[in-house]
C-alpha positions as CSV (number, residue, x, y, z in Angstrom):
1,X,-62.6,-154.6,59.4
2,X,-64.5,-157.8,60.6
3,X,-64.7,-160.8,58.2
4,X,-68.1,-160.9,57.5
5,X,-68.2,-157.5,55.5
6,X,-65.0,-158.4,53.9
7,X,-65.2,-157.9,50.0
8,X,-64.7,-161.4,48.4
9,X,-61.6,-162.2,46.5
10,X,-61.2,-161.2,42.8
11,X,-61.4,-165.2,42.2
12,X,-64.6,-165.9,43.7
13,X,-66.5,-163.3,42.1
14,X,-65.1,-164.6,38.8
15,X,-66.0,-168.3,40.1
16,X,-70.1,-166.5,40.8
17,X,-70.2,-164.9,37.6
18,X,-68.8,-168.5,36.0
19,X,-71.4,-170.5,37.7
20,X,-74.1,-168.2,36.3
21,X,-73.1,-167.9,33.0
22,X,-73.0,-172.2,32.8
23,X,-76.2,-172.0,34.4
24,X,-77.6,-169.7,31.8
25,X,-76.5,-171.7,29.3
26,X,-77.5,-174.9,30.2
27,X,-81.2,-173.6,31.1
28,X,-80.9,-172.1,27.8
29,X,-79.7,-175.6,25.5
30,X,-82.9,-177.2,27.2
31,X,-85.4,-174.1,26.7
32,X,-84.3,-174.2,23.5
33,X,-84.5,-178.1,22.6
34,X,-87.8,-178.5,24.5
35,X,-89.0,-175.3,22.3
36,X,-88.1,-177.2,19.3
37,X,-89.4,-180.4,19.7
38,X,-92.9,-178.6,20.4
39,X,-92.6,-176.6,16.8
40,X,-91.6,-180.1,15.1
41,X,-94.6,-181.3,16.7
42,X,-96.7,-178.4,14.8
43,X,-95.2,-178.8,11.5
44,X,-97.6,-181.1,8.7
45,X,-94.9,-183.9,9.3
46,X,-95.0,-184.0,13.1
47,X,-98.8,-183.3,13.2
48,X,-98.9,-186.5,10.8
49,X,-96.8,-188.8,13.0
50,X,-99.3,-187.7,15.8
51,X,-102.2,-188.6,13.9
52,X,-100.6,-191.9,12.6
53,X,-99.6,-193.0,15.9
54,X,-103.0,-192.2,17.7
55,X,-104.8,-194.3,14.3
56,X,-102.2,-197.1,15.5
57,X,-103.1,-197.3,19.3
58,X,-106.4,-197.2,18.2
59,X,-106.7,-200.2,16.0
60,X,-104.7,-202.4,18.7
61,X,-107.4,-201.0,20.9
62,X,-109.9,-202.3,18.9
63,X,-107.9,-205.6,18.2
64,X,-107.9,-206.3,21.9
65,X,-111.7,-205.2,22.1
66,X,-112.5,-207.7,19.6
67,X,-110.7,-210.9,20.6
68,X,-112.0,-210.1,24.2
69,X,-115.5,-209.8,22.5
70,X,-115.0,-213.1,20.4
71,X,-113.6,-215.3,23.5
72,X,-117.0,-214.0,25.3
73,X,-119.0,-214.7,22.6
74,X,-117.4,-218.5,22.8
75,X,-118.0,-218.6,26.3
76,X,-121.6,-217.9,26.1
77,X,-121.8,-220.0,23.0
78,X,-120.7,-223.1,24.6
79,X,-123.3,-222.2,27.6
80,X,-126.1,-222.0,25.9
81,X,-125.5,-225.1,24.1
82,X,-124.9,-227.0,27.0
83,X,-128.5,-225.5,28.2
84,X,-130.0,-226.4,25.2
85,X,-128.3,-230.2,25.6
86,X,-126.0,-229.8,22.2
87,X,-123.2,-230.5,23.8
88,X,-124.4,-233.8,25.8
89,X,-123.0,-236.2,23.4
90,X,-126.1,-236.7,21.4
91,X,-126.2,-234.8,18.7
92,X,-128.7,-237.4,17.2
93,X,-131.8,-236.7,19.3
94,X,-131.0,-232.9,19.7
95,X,-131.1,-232.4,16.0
C-alpha cells in the first residue's frame, strides 16, 4: 500500500481531534466574553456609563472650544485697539 493512502496513526487522529476541541474552546471563551461585554453595555448601568462618558467628552469639547474662542477674542481685541490707537501709549488723548 503506498504511503500517501496510509491511514494515520491512532495518535495523530487523537492529536486532530485535540487540536479541534482547544480550538473550539478558545473561540468559544472569546464568543462568549465579547457577547457579554455587549449585554453589560445594554443593561441601565452600562447604558449610563455610555451616556456619562459621551456628557464628559463633550464638556472638554466644549472647554477646548471656549478657551480657543476666548484667546481669539483676545487677539482681535488687542487689534482693534491698536487700530483704534488705545494701545499707543496715550491713553490721555484717546479717551
Amino acid at each position: 500500500m503506498p504511503a500517501e493512502h496510509a491511514v494515520p496513526a491512532a495518535g495523530a487522529a487523537e492529536m486532530r481531534r485535540l487540536f479541534w476541541i482547544a480550538l473550539g474552546a478558545t473561540l468559544g471563551a472569546l464568543i462568549f466574553r465579547k457577547l457579554s461585554r455587549a449585554a453589560d453595555k445594554l443593561t441601565p448601568q452600562g447604558i449610563a456609563g455610555g451616556i456619562g462618558a459621551g456628557l464628559t467628552d463633550l464638556s472638554y469639547a466644549l472647554r477646548d472650544f471656549a478657551a480657543d474662542v476666548r484667546g481669539a477674542m483676545s487677539d482681535r481685541e488687542s487689534e482693534l485697539r491698536q487700530a483704534a490707537g488705545f494701545d499707543s501709549g496715550d491713553a490721555q488723548t484717546a479717551r
